[in-house]
N, C-alpha and C positions, 0 to 999 in steps of 0.2 A: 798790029801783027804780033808785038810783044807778049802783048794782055791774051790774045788767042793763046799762044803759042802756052803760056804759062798758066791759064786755064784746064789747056789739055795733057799740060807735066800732072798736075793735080788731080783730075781726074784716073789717070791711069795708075800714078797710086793708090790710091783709094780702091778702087780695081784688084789692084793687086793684094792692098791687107786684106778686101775681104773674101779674095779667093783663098787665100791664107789662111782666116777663120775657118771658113766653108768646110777647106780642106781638113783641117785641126779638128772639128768639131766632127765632121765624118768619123776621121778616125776614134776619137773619144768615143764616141756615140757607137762602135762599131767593137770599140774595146770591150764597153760595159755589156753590150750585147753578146759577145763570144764569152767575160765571167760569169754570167748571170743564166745557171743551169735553165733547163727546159722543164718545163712545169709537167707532173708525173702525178701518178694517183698515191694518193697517200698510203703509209705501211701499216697495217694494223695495227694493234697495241697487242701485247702479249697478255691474259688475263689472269689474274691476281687471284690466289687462293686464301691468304693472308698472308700478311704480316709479322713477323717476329722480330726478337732482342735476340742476335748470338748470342750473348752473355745468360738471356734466360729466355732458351729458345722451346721451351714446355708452355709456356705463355703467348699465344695468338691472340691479333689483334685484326679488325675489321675493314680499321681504315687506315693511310699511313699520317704519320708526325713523330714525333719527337718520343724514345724511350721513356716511362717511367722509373726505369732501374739505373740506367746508364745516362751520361750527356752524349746520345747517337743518336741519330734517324734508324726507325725501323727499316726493314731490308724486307722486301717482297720473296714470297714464295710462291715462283710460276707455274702452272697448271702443267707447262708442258716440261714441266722439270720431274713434276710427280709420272706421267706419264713415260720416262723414258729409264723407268727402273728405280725401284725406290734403292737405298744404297749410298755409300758412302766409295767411289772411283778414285780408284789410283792405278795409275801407269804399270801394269803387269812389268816394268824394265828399273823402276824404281822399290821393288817390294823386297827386293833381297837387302838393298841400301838399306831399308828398315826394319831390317831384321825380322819382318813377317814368317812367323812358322805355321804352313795349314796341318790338322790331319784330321782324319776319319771320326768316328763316334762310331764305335764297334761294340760290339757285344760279348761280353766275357765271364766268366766267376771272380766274385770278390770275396777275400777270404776279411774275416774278421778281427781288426789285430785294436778293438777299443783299448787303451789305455785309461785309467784314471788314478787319481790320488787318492790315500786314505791313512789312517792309524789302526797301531795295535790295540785291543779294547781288553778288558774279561772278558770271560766268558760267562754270559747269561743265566744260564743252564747249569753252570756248577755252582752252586754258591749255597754253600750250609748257612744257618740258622741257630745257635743255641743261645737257650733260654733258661731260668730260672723254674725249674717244675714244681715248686715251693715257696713260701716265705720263709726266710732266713738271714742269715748276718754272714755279711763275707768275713771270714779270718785271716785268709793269704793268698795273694796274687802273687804268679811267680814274674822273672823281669819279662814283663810282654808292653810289646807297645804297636798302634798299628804301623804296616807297612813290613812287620817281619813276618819270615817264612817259614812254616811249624809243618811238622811231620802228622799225620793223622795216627789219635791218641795223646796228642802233647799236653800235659795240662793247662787250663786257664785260671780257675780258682778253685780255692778249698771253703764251701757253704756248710755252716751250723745250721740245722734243720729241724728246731725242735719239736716239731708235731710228728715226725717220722720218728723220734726216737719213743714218743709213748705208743706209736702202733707195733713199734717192731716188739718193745717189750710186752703188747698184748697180744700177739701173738708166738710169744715163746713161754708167757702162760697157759698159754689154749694147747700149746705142743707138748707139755707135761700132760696132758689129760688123757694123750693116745685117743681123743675122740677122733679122728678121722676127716670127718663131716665139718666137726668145726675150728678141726685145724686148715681143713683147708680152705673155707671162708674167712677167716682172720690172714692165709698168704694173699687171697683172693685181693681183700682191702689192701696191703699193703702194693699191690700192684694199681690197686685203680689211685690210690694216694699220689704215685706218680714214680715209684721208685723201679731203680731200672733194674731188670733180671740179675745183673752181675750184686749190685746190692743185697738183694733177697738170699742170693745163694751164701752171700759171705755170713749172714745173719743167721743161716741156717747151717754155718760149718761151724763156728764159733762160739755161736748158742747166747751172744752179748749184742747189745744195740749198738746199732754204728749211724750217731748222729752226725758225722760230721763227712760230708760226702762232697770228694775228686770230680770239679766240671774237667772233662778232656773235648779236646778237637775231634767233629766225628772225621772227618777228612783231611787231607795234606793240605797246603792250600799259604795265600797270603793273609794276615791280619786286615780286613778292611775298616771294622769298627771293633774298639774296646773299650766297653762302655760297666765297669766294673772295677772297684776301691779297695784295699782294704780298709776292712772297717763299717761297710755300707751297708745299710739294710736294704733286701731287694724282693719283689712279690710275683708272687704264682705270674711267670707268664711273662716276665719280664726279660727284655733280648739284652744277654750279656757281651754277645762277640760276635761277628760274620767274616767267614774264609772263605775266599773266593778262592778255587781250582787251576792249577796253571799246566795242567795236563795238555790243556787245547787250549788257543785262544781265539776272540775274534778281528779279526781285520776290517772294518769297514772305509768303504770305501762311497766317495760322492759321486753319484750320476750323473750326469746333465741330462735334464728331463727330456730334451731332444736326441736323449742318444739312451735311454732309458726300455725303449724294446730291443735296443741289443743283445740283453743280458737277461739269462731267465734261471730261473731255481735250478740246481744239480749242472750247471755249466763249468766245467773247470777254470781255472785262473790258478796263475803264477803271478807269487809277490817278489817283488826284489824290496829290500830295508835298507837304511844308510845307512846301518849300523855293522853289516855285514853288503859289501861293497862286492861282486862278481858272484854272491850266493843268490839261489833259485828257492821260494819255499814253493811247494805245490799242495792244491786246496781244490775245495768247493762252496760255490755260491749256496749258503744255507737258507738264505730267507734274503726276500728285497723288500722292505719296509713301507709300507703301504700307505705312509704320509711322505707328501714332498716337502724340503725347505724353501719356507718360503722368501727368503732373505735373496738364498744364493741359488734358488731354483733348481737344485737337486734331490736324488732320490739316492737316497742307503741301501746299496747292497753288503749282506753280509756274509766275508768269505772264513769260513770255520779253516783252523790250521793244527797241526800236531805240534806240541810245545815240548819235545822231547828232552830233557836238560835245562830247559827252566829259561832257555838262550830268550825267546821273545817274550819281552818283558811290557807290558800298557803304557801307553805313551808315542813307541817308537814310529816314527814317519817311514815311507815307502809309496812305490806307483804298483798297481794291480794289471797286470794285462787278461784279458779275458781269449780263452780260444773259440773257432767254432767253425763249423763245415762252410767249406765255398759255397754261395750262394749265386746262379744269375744275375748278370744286372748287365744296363747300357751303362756304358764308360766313356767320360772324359781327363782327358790329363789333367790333376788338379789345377796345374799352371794356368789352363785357361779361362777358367769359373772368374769372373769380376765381382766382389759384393759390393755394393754401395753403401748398406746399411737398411734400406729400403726394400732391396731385389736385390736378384744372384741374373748375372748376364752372362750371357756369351757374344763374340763375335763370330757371326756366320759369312762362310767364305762363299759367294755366289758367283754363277758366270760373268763374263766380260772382264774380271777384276772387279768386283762390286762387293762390298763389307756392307754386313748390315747386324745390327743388336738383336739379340732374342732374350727373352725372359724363361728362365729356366727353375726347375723346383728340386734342389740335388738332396739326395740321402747320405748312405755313407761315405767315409772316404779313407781308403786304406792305401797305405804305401803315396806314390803320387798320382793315385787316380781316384777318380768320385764318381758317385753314383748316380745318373740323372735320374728320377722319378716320373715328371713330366720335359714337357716343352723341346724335344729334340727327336728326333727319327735314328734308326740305323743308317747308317750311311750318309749323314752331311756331313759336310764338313767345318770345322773350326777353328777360330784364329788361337796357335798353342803361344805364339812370342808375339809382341808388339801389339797386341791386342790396346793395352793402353790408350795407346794416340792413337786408335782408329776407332775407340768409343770417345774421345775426345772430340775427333773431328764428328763424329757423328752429332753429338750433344751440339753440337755449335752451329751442324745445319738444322736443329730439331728435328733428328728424322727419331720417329716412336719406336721405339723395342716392338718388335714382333711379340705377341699374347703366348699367356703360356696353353692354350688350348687351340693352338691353330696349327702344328706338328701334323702329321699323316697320324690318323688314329690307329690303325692296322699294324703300326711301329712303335705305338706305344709300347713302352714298357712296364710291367707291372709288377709290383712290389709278393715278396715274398713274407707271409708273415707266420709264426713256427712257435708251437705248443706241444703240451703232452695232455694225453685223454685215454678214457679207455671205451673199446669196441663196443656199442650197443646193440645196431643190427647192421645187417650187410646185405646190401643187394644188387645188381648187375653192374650197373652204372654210378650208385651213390654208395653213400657209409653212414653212419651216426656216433657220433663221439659224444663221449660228458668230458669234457675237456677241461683245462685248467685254465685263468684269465689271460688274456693277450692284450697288453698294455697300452700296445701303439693301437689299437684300435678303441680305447678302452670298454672293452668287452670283459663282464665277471667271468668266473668259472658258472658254465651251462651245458644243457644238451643240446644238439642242432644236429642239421643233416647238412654232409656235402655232398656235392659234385666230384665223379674221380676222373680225371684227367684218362686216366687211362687203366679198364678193366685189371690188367696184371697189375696193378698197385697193391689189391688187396688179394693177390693169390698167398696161398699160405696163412692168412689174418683168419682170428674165429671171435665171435663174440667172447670178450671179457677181458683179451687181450690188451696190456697197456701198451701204448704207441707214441712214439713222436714224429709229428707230420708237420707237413709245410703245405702253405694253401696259399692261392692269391681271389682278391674279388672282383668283381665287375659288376657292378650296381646291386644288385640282389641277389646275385648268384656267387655262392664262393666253392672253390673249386681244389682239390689237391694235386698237388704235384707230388710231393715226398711222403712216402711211409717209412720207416723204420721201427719194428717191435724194442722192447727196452726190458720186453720182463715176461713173464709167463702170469697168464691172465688168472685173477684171484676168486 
């Protein structure tokens, strides 16, 4: 009964642990079934347009791995990321934080305020010449050296001239004879010999030969070259001295070739000088030089000036400003223009809060605003502050600048370009000029026909008439806007 009895102890435990498993093992078995999600259809994959390096996000790649530029994995650019606005987003509650400033692209007059650098010069145009009109022997130079400043008439040397002294005495033997005829072919020679009227007459008051004859300055002027000794012997035709005029001088001034149709012949311009600090000199563009540097890629304009008192002297330094009528143009605050070096950007402020780059092509730019040429419309908008960090962030997602020909073409703006010409014929709708060259287009001086904007342009105008007009083009068609007469037709 023992052995029963302790048999069936035995059993019932056993019973019992492995009800105790059973039990354990349920619940395990019940646990891992309640963490272990419920099997679901797979999510698609988002699809891949490329590839980029933020660091050099202009550079798309096909497949991903490992940057060339950088030690980074490339970073995908999702299809539905292009799709939901191209753009650079920012939180319309955060843009003040960053000092975002947007405004308009309006349309305005720009007046013309070029500046540039330049020197006092000579003046070209004044500058004598004397010469030796004989062979002879210098005897006396008076104290001259170059660089001083002579009165016209001042002497320069005293020449013995002995071939003029046996003409004059042959013909103050022919003047004894009372022959008439061959007195006056013997003064005849002495003038073709080279002798200057004031000579002849003294030879003829006197009745003695005068070999020995006063070179004077024919004009006022500065000493440039003095190339004459006592002592020297010098021959028919030989340059003793040159005086430049300080009556007028020139100013020349450097262009920059991209700012070189700003400026055109008979345009006024004010010089300020260092030498005279709060003074105005006022002038005119006499001539623009029709070679460029090629060094410093500028073009010479020459501004002609009145030297009244001898005050501007060659040498002196000064800035040129040029005037000139307001012109049309689409305008942006210069602040906002980005240059890279490359391209000229803007940030364009779009719906949602969305930034994005445009490639822009700017002209002039006076005061703080610029002139766009292409690549913008009236009426968008652009980033004027913080533009900065929102082409930063843009470069970093590679989003592309907008082209400069994908603007509303209807909004285009169109460049103004301005010459002078005279009337050849006239008829309802066009005109024909022979104009003078237009730089920025590099157009010679030619005849052509325009297009006129608008019949009353040429009410009043007759053939022969000189004119200065303003025109713009459009493929093959160029068009005026501006007439104004400047002269009475010749």
């Amino acid at each position: 009964m023992t052995a029963i009895r302790a048999s069936r102890a035995t059993l019932a435990v056993s019973a019992a642990v492995l009800l105790l498993v059973g039990v354990g093992g349920g619940l395990a078995i019940a646990h891992l079934t309640k963490e272990r999600p419920a099997a679901s259809t797979p999510t698609p994959e988002r699809p891949v347009l490329y590839w980029y390096d933020p660091m050099v996000p202009a550079q798309r790649f096909d497949k991903p791995g490992k940057s060339p530029f950088m030690d980074m994995q490339l970073v995908p650019k999702y299809a539905d990321e292009a799709k939901t606005g191209a753009g650079v987003a920012i939180d319309p509650a955060r843009t003040q934080a960053l000092g975002v400033r947007v405004v308009a692209v309006e349309r305005g007059a720009l007046e013309s305020d070029l500046s540039a650098p330049g020197a006092v010069d000579f003046n070209g145009r004044d500058l004598a010449i004397v010469q030796a009109r004989a062979a002879g022997f210098v005897q006396r130079v008076p104290a001259r050296a170059p660089g001083d400043v002579i009165a016209a008439g001042a002497p320069l040397a005293e020449l013995l001239i002995p071939e003029w002294g046996g003409a004059q005495a042959e013909y103050l033997a022919v003047r004894k004879t009372a022959d008439a005829s061959l007195t006056g072919a013997a003064r005849q020679r002495l003038a073709l010999l080279g002798m200057p009227p004031g000579l002849i007459a003294t030879v003829d008051r006197t009745g003695r030969p005068q070999t020995t004859i006063t070179v004077t300055a024919p004009t006022g002027g500065v000493i440039r070259t003095l190339s004459v000794r006592t002592g020297m012997t010098v021959s028919q035709g030989q340059t003793l001295a040159e005086i430049s005029g300080l009556g007028a001088v020139w100013f020349n001034v450097a262009i920059p070739e991209a700012l070189a149709g700003q400026v055109r012949q008979g345009q006024p311009a004010t010089v300020t000088l260092t030498a005279f600090p709060g003074e105005r000199f006022s002038g005119r563009v006499s001539a623009i030089l029709p070679e460029a540097m090629a060094d410093s890629r500028t073009l010479t304009a020459r501004i002609e000036l009145s030297n009244r008192g001898g005050r501007l002297r060659p040498g002196m330094y000064g800035q040129a400003a040029f005037g000139g009528a307001a012109t049309p143009a689409l305008l942006v605050p210069s602040e906002a223009v980005i240059r890279t070096g490359r391209r000229t950007l803007v940030m364009l402020a779009e719906a949602g809060g969305r930034y994005r780059p445009a490639e822009i092509q700017v002209g002039r730019e006076s005061g703080d605003r610029t002139e766009v040429l292409a690549g913008l419309s009236e009426g968008e908008r652009v980033v004027a502050s913080g533009q900065f960090l929102l082409d930063s962030e843009a470069s970093l997602s590679g989003l592309q600048p907008r082209a400069v020909g994908t603007a509303t073409p209807a909004a285009m703006p169109m460049r103004l370009y301005e010459t002078t010409g005279r009337v050849e014929r006239l008829e309802a709708r066009s005109v024909t000029f022979s104009h003078q060259p237009v730089p920025a287009l590099q157009w010679p001086a030619m005849t052509m026909g325009f297009t006129l904007a608008d019949p009353a342009l040429a009410r009043g105008l007759k053939v022969g008439d000189q004119v200065r007009f303003a025109f713009d083009q459009a493929g093959s068609t160029h068009t005026v806007r501006r007439i104004e007469k400047i002269g009475d037709g010749q």
